[in-house]
C-alpha positions as a printed NumPy array, in Angstrom:
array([[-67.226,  15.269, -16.979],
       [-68.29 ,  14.231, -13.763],
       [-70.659,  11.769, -15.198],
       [-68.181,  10.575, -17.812],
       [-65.732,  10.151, -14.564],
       [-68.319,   7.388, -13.104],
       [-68.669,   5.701, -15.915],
       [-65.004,   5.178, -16.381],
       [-64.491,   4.025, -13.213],
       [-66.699,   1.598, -13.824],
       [-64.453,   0.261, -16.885],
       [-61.153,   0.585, -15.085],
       [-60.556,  -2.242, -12.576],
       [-57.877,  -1.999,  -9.689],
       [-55.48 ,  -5.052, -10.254],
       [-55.779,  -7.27 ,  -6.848],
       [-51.848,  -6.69 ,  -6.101],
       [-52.846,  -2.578,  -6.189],
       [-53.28 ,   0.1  ,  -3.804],
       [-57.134,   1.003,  -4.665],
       [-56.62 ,   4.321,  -3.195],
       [-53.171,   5.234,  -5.769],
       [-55.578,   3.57 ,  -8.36 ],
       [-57.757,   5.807,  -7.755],
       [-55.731,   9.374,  -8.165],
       [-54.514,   7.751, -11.299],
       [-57.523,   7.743, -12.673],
       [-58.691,  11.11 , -11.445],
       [-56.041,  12.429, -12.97 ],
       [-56.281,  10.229, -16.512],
       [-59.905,  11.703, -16.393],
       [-58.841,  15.49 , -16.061],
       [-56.131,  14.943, -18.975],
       [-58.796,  13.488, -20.843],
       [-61.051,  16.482, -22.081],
       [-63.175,  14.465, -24.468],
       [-63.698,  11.991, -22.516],
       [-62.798,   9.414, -25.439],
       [-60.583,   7.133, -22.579],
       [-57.443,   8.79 , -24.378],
       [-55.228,  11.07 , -23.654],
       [-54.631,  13.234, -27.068],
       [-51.243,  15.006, -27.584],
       [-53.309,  18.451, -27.63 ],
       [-54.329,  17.447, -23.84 ],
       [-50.946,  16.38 , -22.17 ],
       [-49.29 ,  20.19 , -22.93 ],
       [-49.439,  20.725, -19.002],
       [-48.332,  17.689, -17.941],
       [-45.625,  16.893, -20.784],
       [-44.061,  20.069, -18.656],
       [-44.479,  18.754, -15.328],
       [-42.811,  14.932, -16.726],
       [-39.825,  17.338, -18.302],
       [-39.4  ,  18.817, -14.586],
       [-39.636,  15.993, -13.001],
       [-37.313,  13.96 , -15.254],
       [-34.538,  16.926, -15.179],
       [-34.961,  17.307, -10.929],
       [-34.337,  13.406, -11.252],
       [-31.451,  13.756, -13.431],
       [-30.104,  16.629, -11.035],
       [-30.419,  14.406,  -7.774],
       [-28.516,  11.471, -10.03 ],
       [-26.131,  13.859, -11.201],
       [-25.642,  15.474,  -7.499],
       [-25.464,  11.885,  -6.364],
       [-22.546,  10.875,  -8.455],
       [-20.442,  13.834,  -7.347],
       [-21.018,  12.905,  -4.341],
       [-19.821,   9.608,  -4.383],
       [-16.954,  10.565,  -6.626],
       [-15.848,  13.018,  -3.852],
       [-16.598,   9.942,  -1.006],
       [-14.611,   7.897,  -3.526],
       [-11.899,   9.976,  -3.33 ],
       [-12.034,  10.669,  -0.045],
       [-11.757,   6.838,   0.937],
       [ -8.735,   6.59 ,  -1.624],
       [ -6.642,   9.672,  -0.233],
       [ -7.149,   7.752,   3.799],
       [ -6.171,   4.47 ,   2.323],
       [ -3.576,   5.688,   0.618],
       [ -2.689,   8.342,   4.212],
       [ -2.587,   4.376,   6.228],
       [ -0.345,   2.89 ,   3.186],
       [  2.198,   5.489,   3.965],
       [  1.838,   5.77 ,   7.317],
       [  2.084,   1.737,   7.775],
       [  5.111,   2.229,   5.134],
       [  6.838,   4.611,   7.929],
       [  6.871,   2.457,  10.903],
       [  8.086,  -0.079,   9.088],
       [ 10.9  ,   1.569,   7.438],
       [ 11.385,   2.907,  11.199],
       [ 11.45 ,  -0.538,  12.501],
       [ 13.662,  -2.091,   9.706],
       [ 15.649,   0.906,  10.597],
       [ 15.835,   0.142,  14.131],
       [ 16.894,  -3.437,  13.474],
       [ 19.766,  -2.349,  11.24 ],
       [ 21.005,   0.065,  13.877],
       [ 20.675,  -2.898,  16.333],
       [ 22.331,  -5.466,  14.078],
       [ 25.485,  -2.956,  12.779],
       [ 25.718,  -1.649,  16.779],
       [ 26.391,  -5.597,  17.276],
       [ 28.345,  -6.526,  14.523],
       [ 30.923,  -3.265,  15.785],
       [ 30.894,  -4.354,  18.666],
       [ 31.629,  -7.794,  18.288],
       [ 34.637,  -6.419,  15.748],
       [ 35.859,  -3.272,  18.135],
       [ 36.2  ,  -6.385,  21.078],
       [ 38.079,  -8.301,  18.214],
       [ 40.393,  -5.368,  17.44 ],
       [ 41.149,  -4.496,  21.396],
       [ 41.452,  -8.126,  22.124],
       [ 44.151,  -8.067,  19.332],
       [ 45.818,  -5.355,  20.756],
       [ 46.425,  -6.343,  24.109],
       [ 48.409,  -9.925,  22.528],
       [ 51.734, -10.358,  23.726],
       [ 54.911, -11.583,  21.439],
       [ 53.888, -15.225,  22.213],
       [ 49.833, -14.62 ,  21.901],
       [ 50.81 , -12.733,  18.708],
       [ 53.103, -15.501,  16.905],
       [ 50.183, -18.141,  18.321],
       [ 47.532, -16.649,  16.552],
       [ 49.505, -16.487,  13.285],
       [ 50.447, -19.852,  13.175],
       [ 46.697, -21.007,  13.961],
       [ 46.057, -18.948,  11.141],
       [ 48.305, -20.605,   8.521],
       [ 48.268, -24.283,  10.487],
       [ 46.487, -27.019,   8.832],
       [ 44.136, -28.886,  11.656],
       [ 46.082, -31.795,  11.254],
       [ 49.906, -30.443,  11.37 ],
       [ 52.001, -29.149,  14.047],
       [ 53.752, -27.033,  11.278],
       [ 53.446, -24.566,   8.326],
       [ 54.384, -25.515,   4.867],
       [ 54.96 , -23.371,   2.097],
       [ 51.699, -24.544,   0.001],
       [ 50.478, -23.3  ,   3.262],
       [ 51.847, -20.076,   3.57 ],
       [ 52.09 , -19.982,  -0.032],
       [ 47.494, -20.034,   0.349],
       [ 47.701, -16.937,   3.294],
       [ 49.782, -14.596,   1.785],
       [ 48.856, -14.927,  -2.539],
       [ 46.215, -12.647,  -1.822],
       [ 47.745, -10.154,   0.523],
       [ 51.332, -10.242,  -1.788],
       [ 50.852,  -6.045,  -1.039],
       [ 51.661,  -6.715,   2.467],
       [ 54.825,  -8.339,   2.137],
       [ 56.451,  -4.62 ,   1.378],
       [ 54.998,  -3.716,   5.22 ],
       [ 56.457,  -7.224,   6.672],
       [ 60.357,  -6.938,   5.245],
       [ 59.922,  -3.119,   6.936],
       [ 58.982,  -4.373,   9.718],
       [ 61.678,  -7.245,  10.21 ],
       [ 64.24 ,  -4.619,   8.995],
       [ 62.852,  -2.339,  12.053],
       [ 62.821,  -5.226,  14.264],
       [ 66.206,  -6.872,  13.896],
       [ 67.509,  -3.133,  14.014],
       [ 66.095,  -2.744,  17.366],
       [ 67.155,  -6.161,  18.402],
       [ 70.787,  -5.539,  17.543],
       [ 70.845,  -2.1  ,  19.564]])
């Protein structure tokens, strides 16, 4: 064989964009797998190494298969903190909308509680002046009954409370 190995290195050229030196194991080991030295490899001659490719190809498979769980699990991973953020960011601004809400109701109470007290402290006069700005046209130094007739049609269910409290009032008057 070793003369059989010289002459087939002699028939077996390197190609120029090679490394001479892998070139060479290749064909070292082409010439061990080749018994007969016929420059073929016979199925009868690749037993051993038909074994080794199976290994090789089922480690390669393994580290492929290893590889993918491992991204699946990074995958995952990356999902669970995006989806951790989402929520989180999803928090503070439910907080802050909540905040805002607080801040707008606390100033729309306030603005009505000041409405209510300032109502409340109205004299007889400041009383009767703010109902007749209420049912006076712009334009008029009077109220008519279209008027009157456009305030009360949808608060009819108060006019049981007003003839109560005229009733009360001219009572007290008369006293």
């Amino acid at each position: 064989m070793g003369s059989d190995q010289s002459r087939k290195a002699h028939l077996l050229q390197c190609p120029d964009d090679y490394d001479k030196d892998k070139f060479q194991k290749i064909c070292s080991l082409f010439d061990k797998l080749d018994k007969d030295a016929n420059l073929g490899v016979s199925s009868e001659e690749l037993t051993n190494i038909a074994e080794l490719h199976i290994k090789n190809c089922q480690v390669q498979l393994q580290k492929r298969l290893q590889a993918e769980k491992d991204s699946l699990e990074r995958q995952l991973i990356g999902i669970e903190e995006k989806c951790t953020q989402g929520i989180e960011h999803i928090r503070r601004q439910a907080a802050a909308e909540k905040e805002s809400t607080r801040q707008q109701s606390k100033y729309a109470q306030a603005n009505t509680q000041s409405k209510i007290d300032k109502y409340a402290t109205l004299d007889k006069d400041a009383r009767e002046n703010t109902f007749m700005k209420a049912l006076m046209a712009r334009d008029q130094t009077h109220i008519d009954f279209w008027t009157f007739f456009e305030y009360m049609k949808h608060r009819s269910a108060d006019i049981a409370n007003i003839e109560q409290d005229n009733n009360e009032q001219l009572e007290q008057d008369s006293n």
